[in-house]
C-alpha positions as a Markdown table, in Angstrom:
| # | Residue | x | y | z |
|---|---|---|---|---|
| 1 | Unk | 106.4 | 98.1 | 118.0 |
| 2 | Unk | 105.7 | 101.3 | 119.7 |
| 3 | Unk | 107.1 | 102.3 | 123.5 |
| 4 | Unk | 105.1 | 100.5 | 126.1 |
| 5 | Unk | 105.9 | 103.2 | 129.2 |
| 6 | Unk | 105.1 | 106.6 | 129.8 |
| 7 | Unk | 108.0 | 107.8 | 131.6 |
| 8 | Unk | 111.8 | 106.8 | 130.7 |
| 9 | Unk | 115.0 | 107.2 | 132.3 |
| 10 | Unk | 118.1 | 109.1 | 130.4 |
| 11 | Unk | 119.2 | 105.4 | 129.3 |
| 12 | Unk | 116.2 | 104.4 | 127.4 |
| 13 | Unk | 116.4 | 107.8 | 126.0 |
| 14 | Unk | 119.7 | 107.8 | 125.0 |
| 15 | Unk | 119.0 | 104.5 | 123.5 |
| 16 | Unk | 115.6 | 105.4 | 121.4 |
| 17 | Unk | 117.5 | 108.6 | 120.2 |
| 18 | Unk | 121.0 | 107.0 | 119.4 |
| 19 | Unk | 123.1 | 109.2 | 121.7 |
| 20 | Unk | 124.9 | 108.5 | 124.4 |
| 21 | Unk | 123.5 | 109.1 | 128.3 |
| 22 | Unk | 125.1 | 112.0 | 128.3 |
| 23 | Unk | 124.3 | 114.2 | 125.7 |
| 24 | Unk | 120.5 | 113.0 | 127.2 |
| 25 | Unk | 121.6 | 114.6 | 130.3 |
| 26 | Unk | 122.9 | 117.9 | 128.9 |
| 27 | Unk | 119.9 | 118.1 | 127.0 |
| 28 | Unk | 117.5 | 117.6 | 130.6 |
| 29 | Unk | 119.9 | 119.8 | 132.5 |
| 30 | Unk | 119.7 | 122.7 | 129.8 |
| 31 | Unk | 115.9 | 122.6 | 130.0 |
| 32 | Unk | 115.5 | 121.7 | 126.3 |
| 33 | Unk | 113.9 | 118.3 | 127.3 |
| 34 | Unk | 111.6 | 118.7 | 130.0 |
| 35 | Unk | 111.2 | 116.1 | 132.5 |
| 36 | Unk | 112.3 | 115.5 | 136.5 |
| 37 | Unk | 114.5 | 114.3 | 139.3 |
| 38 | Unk | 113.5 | 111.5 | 141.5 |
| 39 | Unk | 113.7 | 113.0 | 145.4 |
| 40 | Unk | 116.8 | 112.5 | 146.8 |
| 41 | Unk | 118.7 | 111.1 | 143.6 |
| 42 | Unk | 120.2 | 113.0 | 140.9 |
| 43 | Unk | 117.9 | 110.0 | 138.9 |
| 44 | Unk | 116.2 | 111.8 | 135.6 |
| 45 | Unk | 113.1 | 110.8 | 134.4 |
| 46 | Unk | 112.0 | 112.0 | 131.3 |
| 47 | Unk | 107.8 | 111.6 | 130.3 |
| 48 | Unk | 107.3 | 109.8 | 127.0 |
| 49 | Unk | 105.0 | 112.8 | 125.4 |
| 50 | Unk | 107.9 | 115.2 | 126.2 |
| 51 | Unk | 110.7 | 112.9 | 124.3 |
| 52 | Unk | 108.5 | 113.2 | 121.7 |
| 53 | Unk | 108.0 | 116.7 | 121.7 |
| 54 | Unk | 111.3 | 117.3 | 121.8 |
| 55 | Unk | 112.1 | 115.0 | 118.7 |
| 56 | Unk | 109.7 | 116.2 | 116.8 |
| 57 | Unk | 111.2 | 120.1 | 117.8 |
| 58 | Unk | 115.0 | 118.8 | 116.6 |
| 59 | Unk | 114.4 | 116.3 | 113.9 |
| 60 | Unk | 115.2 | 113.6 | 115.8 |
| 61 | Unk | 113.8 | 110.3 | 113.9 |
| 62 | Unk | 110.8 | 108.9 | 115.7 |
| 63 | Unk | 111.4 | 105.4 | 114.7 |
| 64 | Unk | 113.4 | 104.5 | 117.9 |
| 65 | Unk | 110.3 | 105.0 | 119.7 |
| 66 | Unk | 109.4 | 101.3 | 117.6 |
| 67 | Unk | 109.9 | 98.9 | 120.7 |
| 68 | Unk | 107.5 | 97.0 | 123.0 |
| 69 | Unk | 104.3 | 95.3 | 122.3 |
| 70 | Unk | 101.5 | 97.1 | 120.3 |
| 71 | Unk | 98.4 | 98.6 | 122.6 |
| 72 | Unk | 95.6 | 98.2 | 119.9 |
| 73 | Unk | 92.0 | 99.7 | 121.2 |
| 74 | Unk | 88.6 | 98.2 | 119.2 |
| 75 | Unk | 85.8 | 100.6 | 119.4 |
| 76 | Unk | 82.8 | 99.0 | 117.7 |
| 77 | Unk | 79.2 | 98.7 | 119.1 |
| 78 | Unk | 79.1 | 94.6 | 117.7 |
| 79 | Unk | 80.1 | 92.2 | 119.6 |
| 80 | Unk | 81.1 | 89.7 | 117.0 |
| 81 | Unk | 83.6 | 92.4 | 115.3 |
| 82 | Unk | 84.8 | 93.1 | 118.7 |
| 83 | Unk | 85.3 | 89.4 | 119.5 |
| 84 | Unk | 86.7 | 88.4 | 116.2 |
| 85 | Unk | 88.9 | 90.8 | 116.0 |
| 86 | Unk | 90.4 | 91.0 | 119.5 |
| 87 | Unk | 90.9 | 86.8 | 119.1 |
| 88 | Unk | 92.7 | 87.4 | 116.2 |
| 89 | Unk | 94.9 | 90.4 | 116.7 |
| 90 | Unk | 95.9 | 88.5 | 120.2 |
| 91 | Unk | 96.3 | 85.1 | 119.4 |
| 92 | Unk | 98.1 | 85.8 | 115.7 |
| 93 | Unk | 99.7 | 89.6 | 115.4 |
| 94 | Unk | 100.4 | 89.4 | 119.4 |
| 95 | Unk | 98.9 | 93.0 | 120.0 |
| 96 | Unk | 97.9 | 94.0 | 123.6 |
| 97 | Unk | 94.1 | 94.5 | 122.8 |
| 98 | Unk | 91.4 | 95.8 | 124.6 |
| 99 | Unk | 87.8 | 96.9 | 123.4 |
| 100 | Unk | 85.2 | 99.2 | 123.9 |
| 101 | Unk | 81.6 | 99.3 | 123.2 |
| 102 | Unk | 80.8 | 103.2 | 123.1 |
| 103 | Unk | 82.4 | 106.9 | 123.0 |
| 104 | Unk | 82.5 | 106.9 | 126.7 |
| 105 | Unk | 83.8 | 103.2 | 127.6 |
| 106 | Unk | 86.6 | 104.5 | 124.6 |
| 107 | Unk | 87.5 | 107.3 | 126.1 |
| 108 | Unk | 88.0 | 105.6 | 129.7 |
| 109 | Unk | 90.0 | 103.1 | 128.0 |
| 110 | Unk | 92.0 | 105.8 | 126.0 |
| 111 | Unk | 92.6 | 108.0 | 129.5 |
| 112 | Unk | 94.2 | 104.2 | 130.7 |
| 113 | Unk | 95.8 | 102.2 | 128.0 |
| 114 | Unk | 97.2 | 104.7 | 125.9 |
| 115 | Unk | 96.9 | 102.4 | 123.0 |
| 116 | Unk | 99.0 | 103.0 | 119.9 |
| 117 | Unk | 96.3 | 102.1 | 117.3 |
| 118 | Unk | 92.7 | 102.9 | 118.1 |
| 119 | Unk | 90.3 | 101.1 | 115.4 |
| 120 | Unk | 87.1 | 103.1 | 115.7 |
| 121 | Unk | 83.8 | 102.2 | 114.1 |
| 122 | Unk | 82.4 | 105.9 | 112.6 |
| 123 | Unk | 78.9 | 104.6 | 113.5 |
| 124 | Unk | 79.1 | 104.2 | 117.3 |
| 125 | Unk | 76.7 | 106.2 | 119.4 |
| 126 | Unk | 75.3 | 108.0 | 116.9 |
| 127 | Unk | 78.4 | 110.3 | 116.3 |
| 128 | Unk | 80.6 | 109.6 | 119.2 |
| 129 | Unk | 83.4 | 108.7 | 117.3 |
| 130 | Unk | 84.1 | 112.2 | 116.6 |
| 131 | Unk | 84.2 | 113.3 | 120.1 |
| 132 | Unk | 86.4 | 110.0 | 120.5 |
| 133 | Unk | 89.1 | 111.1 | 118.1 |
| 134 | Unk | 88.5 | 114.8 | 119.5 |
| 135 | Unk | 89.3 | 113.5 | 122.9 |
| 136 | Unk | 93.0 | 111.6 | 121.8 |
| 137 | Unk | 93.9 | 114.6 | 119.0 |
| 138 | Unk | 93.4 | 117.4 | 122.2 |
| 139 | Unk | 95.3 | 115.2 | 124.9 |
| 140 | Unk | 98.8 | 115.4 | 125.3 |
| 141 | Unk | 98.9 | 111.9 | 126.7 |
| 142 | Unk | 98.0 | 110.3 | 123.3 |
| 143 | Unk | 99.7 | 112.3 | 120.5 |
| 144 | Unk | 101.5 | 109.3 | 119.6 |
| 145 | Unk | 98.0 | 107.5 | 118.9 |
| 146 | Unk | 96.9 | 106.1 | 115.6 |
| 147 | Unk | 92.6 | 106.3 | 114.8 |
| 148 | Unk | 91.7 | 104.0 | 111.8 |
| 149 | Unk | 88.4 | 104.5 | 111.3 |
| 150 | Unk | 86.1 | 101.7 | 110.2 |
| 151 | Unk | 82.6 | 101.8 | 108.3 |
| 152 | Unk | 80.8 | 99.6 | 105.3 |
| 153 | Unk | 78.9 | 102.5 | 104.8 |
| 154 | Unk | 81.2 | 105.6 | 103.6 |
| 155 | Unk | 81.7 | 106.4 | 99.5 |
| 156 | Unk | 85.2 | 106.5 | 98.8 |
| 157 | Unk | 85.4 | 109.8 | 98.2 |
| 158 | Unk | 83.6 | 110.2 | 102.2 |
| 159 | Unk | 86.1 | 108.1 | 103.0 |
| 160 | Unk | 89.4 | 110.4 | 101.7 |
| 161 | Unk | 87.6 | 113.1 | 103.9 |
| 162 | Unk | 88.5 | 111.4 | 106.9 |
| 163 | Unk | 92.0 | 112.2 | 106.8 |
| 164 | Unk | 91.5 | 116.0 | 107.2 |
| 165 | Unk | 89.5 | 115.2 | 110.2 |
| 166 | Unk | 91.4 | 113.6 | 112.4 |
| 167 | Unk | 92.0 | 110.1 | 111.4 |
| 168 | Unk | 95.4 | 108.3 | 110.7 |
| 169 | Unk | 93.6 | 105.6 | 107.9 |
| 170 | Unk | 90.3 | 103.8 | 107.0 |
| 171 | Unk | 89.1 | 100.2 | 106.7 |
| 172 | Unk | 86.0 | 99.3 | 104.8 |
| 173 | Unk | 83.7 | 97.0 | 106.4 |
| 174 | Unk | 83.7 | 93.9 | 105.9 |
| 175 | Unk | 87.7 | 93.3 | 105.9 |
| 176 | Unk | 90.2 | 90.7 | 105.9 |
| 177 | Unk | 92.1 | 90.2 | 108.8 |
| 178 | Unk | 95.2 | 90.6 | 106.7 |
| 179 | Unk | 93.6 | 94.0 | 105.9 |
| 180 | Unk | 93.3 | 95.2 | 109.7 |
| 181 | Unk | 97.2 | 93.9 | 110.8 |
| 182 | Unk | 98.3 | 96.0 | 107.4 |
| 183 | Unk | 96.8 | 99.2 | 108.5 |
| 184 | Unk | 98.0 | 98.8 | 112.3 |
| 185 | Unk | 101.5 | 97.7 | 110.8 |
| 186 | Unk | 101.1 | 101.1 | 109.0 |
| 187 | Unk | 99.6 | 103.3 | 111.0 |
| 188 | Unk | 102.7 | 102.2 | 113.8 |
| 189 | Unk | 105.5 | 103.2 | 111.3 |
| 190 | Unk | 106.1 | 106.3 | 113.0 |
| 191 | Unk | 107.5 | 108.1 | 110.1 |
| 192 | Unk | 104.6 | 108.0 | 108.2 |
């Protein structure tokens, strides 16, 4: 499961790229990964959207970033989806989850949890859910986060759409539980 902090020391860097502390520190000090000191140490501290910049730059593969508990975000205006589905993804997939009822709730919730996975209904709000996924695609903050859209009332071939605009995957309503902990599974294999 994906990184759980924002900001990493040359250790945990070392150790999520498979290099020694060193190289991590040549690599800081050279200004090819950006980051800072803490006053009055020699301490590096390196944020987690720059480490991933900077793999992405060198080929580095992103899968080291795999550790931690999954931050899984429900945005869906009914309760009972919201309900089932945080119960479930808690209690049996063990994913941090938190919901939210509309675009602005999500984004607030986005801005603080920096979830991983982001299920978004399409139908919130009455087009929110584009300015939702807007918000995480323009914000440097959440370029590691997953949207899976969720509607029962796209075609399929509305559906395939959604992948040029933004979105990571799509879950037809009603699913299987099995369904949802697939897609997040999925969508949290950061090579794909």
């Amino acid at each position: 499961m994906p990184v759980a902090k924002d900001v990493l020391t040359t250790g945990e860097v070392a150790k999520i790229c498979n290099v020694a502390p060193r190289t991590v520190s040549k690599w800081f000090d050279s200004g090819q990964l950006k980051g800072y000191r803490i006053p009055g140490s020699k301490d590096r501290r390196i944020p987690l959207n720059q480490l991933v910049r900077f793999m992405k730059e060198h080929g580095i593969p992103l899968d080291g970033l795999n550790t931690g508990q999954t931050r899984v975000l429900i945005v869906d205006d009914e309760p009972e989806v919201l309900d089932s589905l945080k119960k479930v993804l808690t209690e049996q997939a063990n994913y941090e989850v938190r919901t939210a009822t509309n675009g602005f709730q999500a984004g607030l919730e986005c801005e603080r949890f920096k979830p991983h996975v982001m299920l978004l209904d399409l139908h919130i709000d009455n087009g929110d859910a584009r300015r939702v996924s807007d918000l995480v695609r323009s914000s440097d903050d959440l370029q590691m986060t997953r949207i899976i859209a969720m509607s029962g009332k796209l075609t399929d071939g509305q559906a395939a759409q959604l992948k040029g605009q933004g979105f990571d995957s799509f879950l037809k309503k009603p699913f299987a539980v099995r369904q949802v902990v697939q897609a997040i599974e999925q969508a949290t294999n950061v090579a794909a």
